[in-house]
Backbone as CSV, one residue per row, in Angstrom:
resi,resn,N_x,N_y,N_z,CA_x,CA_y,CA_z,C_x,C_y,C_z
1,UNK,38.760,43.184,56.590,40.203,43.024,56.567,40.638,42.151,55.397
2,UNK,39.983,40.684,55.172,40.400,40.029,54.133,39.723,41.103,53.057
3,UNK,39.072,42.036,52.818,39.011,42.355,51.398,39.947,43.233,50.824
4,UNK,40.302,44.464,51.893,41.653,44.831,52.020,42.869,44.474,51.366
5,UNK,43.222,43.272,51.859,44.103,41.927,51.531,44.353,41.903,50.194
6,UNK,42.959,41.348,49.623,42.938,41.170,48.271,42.663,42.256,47.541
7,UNK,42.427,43.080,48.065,42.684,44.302,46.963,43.958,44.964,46.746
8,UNK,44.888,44.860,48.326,46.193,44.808,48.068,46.758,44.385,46.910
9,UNK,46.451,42.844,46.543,47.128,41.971,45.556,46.648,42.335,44.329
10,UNK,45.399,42.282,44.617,44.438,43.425,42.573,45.624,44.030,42.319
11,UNK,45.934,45.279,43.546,46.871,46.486,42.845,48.202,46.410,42.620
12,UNK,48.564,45.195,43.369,50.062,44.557,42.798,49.707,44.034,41.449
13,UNK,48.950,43.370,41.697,49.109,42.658,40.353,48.974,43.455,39.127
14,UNK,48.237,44.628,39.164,48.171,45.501,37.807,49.367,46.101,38.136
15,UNK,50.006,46.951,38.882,51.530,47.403,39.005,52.281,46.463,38.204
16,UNK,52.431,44.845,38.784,54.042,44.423,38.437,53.568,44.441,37.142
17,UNK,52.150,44.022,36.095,52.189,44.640,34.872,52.737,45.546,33.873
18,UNK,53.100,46.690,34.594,53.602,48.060,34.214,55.155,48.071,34.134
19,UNK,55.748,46.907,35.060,57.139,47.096,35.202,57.520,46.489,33.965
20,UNK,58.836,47.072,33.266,59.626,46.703,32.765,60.841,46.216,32.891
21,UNK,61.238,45.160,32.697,62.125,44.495,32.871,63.572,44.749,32.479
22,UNK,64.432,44.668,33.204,65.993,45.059,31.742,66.061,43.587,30.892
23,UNK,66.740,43.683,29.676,66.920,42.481,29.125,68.206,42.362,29.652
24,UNK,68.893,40.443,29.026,69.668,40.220,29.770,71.288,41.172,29.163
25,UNK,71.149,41.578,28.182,72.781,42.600,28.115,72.555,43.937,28.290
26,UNK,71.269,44.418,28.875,71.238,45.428,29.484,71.656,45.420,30.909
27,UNK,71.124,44.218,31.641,71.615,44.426,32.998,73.051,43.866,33.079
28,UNK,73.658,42.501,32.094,75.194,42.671,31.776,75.932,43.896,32.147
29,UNK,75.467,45.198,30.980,76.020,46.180,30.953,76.122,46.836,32.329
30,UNK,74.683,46.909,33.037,74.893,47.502,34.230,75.672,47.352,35.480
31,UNK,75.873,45.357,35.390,76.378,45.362,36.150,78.437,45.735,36.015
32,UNK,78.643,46.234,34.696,79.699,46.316,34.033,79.865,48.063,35.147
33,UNK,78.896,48.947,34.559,78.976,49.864,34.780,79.604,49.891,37.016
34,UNK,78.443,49.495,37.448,78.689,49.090,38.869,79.677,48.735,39.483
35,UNK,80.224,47.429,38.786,81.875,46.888,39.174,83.026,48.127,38.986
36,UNK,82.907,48.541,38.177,83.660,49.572,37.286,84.025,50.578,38.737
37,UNK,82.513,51.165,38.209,82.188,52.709,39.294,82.919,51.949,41.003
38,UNK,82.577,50.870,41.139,82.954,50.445,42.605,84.837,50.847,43.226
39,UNK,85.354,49.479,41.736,86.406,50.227,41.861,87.375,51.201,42.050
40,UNK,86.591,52.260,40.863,87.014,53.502,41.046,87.421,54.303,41.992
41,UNK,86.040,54.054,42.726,86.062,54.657,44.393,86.876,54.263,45.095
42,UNK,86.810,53.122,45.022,87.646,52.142,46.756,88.939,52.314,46.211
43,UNK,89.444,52.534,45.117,91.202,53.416,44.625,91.228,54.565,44.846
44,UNK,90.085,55.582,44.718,90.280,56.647,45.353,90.200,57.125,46.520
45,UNK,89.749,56.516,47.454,88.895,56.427,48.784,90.469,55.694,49.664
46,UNK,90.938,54.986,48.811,91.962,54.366,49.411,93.195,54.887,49.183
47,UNK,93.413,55.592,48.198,94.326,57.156,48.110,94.219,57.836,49.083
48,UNK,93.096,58.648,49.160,92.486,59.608,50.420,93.069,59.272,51.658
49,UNK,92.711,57.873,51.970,93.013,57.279,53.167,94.354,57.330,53.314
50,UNK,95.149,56.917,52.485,96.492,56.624,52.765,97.071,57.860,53.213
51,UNK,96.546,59.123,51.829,97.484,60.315,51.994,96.978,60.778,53.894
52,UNK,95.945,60.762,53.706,95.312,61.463,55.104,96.488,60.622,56.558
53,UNK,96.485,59.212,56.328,97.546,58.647,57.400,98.723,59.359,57.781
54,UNK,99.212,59.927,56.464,100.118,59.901,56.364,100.703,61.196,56.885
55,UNK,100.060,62.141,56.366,99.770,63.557,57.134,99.586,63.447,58.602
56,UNK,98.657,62.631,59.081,98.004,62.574,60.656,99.756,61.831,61.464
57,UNK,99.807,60.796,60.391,101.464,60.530,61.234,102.782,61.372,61.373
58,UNK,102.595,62.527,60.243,103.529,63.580,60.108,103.627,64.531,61.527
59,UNK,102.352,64.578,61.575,101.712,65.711,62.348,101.791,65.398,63.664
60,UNK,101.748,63.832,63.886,101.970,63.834,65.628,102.945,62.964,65.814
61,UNK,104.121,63.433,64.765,105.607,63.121,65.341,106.031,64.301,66.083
């Protein structure tokens, strides 16, 4: 079981090797992109919503 263990960690440890990292105005950018895209939605999503109320209140007057 403990060898298991540590062979677990061998193969992490050569993995997190392999990872690449973002630099820091790459993930800037991303998180630019994210905020952005978030917005977008929750204005459109919140359009949707409204019009849809608004209809559903039409409808069961």
């Amino acid at each position: 079981m403990i060898n298991r263990i540590k062979e677990f960690f061998r193969e992490v440890k050569i993995e997190i090797k392999k990872v690449v990292f973002p630099t820091k105005d790459e993930l800037i950018g991303s998180t630019w992109v994210v905020i952005i895209t978030v917005i977008i939605i929750s204005l459109f999503l919140g359009l949707v919503d409204l019009g849809l109320s608004k209809l559903v209140g039409i409808a069961l007057r």
